[in-house]
N, C-alpha and C positions, 0 to 999 in steps of 0.2 A: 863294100858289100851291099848297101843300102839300095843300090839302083833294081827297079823291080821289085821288093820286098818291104815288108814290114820293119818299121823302128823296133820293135819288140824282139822280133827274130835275130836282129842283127845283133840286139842285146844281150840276146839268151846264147850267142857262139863267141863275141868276140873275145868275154873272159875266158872260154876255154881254149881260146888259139892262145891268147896270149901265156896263162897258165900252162900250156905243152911249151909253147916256144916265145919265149917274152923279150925277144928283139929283133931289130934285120938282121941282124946277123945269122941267130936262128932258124927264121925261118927263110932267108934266100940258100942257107945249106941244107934246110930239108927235104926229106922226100917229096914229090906234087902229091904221091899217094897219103900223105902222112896229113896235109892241111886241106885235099879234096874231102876225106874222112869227118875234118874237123867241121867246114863250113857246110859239109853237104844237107844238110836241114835248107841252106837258103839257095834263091835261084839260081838256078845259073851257076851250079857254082865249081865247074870244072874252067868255066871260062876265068870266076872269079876267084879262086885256087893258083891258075898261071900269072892270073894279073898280081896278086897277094903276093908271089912269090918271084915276081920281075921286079916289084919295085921296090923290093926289100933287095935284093941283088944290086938294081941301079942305088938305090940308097946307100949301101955299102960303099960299092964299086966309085961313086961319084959326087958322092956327100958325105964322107965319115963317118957311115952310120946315124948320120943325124937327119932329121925331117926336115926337108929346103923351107928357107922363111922368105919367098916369091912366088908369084905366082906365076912368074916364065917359066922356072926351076921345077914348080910342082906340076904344072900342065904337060911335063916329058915324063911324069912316071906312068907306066902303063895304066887306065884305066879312070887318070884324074882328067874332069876336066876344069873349067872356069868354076863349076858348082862347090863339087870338093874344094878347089884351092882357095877360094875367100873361107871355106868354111871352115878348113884346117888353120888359116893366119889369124881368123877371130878366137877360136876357139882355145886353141893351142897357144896362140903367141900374143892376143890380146890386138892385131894387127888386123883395121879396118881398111882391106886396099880393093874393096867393092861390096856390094848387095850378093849375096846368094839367092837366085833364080831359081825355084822348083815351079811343080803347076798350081801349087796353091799363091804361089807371090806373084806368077800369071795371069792367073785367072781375077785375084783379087786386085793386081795393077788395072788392069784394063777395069773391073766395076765400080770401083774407087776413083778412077778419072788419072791416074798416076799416069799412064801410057796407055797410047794408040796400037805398038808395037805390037807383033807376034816374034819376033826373035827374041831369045833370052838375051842374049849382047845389047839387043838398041833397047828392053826393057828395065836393062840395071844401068846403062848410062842416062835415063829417063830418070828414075830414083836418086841415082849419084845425084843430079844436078838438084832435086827439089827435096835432098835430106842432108842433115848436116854429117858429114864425114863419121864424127862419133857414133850416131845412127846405125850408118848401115850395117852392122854387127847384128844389131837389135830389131833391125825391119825386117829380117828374113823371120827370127821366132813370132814377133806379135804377128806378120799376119798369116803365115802357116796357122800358128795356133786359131786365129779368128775364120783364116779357111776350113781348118775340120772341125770347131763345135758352132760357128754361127753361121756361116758365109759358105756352107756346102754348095758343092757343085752342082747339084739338082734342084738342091730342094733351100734356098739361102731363107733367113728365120729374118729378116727384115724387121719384123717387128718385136725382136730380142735384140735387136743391136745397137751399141752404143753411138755409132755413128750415122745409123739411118737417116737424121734430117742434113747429114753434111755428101749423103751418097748418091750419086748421077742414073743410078742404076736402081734404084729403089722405087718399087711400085708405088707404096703406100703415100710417097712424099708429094705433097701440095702441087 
């Protein structure tokens, strides 16, 4: 539900999907109208109601109701793609089998000197290789986190940051 939308938002609906319908099973036999209703605070969200509602079906239908622990397996459910799937194996399963790539780990790869790249794919194989496996769980929240309160996309506070005399990309530096 995340894609488009606020963390917040997503926060503020997903207990009450879960609380109407608290498993795949549930909700691949529900109505679309019954979980459009639920999500529709966030964007998109007749698109993302069918997709809720496929891959809770494929889940059922082709995992026993259980959530796949690969990332070949999670990138066929409707609407996942590389993003979700490390994000669901760290989270969920304690399983580091990549970097999660959003525009803040972008944006801050390329200022940081981590990668050249503009593709999310050659950005997290850029990471893989210059962070220790254990890591990459952990490199998605530190620098999200350091993307939205230091390292903003307009306007980055360079001279708030704890790593400014180590940054390629920093005005203020010698």
């Amino acid at each position: 539900m995340a894609a488009q939308c606020t963390d917040a938002l997503v926060n503020k609906v997903t207990p009450e999907l879960f609380h109407r319908l608290p498993d795949a099973a549930a909700i691949a036999a529900a109505n679309i109208a019954e979980i459009e209703a639920i999500v529709k605070p966030v964007t998109f969200y007749r698109n993302k109601a069918k997709n809720i509602k496929a891959t809770c079906r494929l889940q059922v239908e082709r995992f026993a109701g259980q959530v796949p622990q690969s990332i070949e397996e999670l990138v066929t459910l409707p609407g996942a793609a590389r993003k979700t799937a490390t994000m669901v194996l760290h989270y969920a399963f304690g399983i580091d089998a990549g970097v999660t790539v959003d525009t803040h780990v972008k944006r801050l790869s390329e200022r940081l000197g981590f990668s050249k790249q503009t593709d999310l794919e050659r950005i997290e194989k850029d990471l893989m290789h210059i962070l220790p496996q254990s890591e990459w769980g952990n490199c998605f929240v530190c620098l999200t986190y350091h993307g939205r309160t230091v390292c903003e996309a307009q306007k980055p506070a360079c001279d708030q940051c704890p790593v400014a005399s180590l940054c390629p990309s920093n005005p203020l530096k010698n």
